[in-house]
C-alpha positions as CSV (number, residue, x, y, z in Angstrom):
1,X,-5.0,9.9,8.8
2,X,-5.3,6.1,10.3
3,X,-4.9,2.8,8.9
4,X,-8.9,1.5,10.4
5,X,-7.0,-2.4,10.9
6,X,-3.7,-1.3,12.4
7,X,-3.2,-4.2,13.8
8,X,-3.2,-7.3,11.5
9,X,-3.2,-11.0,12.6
10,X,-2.8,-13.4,9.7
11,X,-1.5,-16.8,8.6
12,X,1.8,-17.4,6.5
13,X,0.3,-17.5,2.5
14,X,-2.8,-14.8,3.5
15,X,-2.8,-11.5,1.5
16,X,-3.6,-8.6,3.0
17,X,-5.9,-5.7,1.2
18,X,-5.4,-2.0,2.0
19,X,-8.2,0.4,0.1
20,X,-8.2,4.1,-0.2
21,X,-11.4,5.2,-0.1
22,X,-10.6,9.0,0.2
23,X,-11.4,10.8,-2.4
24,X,-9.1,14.0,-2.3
25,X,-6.2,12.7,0.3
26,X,-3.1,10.2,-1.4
27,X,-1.7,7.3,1.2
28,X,1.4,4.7,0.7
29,X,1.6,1.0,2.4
30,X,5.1,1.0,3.0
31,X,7.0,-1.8,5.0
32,X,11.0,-0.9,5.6
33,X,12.8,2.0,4.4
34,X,10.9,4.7,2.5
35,X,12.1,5.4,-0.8
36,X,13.3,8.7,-2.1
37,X,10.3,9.0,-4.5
38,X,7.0,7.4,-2.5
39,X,4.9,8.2,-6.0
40,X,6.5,5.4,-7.1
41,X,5.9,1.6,-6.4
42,X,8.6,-0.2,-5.7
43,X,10.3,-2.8,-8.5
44,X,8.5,-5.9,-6.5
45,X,5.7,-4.4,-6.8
46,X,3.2,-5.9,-9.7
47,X,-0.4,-5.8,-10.9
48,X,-1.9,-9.3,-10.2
49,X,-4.8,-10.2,-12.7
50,X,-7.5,-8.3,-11.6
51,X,-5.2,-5.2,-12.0
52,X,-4.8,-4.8,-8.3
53,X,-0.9,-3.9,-7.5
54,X,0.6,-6.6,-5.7
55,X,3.9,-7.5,-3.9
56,X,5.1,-10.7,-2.0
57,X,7.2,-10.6,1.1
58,X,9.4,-13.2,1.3
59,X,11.9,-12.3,3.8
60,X,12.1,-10.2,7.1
61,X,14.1,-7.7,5.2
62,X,12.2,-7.2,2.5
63,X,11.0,-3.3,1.1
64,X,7.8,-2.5,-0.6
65,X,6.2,0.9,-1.0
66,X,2.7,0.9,-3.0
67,X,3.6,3.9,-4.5
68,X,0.5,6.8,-4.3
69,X,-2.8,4.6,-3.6
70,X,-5.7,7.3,-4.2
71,X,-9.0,8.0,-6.2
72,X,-9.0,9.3,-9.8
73,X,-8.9,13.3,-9.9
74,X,-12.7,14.1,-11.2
75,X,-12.6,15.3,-14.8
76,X,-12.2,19.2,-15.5
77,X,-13.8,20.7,-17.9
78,X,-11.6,21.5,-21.8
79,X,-8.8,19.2,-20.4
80,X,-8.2,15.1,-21.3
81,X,-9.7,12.6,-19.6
82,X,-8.1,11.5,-15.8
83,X,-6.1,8.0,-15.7
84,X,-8.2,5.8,-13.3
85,X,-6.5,5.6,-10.1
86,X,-5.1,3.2,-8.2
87,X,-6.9,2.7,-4.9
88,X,-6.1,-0.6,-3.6
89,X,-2.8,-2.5,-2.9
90,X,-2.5,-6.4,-1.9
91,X,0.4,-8.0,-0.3
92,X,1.1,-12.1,0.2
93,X,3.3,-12.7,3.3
94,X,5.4,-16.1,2.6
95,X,6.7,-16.1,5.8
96,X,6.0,-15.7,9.8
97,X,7.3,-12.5,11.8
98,X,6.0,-8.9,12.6
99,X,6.4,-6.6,9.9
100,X,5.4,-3.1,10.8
101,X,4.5,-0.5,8.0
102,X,3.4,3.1,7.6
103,X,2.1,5.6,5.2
104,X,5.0,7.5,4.0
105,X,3.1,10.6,3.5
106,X,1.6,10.6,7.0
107,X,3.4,8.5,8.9
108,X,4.4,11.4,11.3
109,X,0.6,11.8,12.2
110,X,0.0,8.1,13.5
111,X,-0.4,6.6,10.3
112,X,1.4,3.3,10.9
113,X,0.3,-0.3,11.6
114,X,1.9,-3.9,11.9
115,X,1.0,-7.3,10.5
116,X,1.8,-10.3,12.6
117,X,2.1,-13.7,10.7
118,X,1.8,-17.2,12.3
């Protein structure tokens, strides 16, 4: 229940990855106030052409929740085929500052990180 690079140091214009590689447990990347459904990605939230979900930051205020970033349920047997999940969620920071995030399932266990642009 960590984010493995908590600690981010990047340049203004660098996108940042986050991949769930967990196959049971669901995480969010969330930077400012969580929403009231974290299922949901927020509005500025978009999938980019390789069908990655993908948000900009533009502005120190700015919120973005991923919505649930997790692994496709495995198929049960007599019931439809799972959607294929979303498991990876890319954000391109415009500008320079600290922007701390968290998981907003698991944010109360440590689950929290900060990305520092120059």
């Amino acid at each position: 229940m960590r984010f493995i690079n908590d600690n981010i140091q990047i340049r203004v214009g660098d996108t940042v990855e986050w991949t769930n590689q967990d196959p049971v447990t669901p995480h969010t990347v969330t930077f400012g106030t969580e929403p009231a459904d974290l299922a949901d990605p927020s509005a500025n939230v978009k999938t980019d052409a390789e069908g990655v979900l993908h948000a900009d930051i533009t502005s120190p205020g700015d919120r973005v929740n991923s919505g649930f970033i997790m692994a496709t349920l495995q198929d049960q047997t007599n019931k439809p085929q799972t959607p294929i999940g979303v498991t990876r969620f890319r954000i391109t920071f415009k500008i320079p500052g600290v922007f701390p995030y968290i998981c907003g399932l698991h944010d109360i266990l440590g689950m929290t990180g900060t990305v520092t642009v120059h």
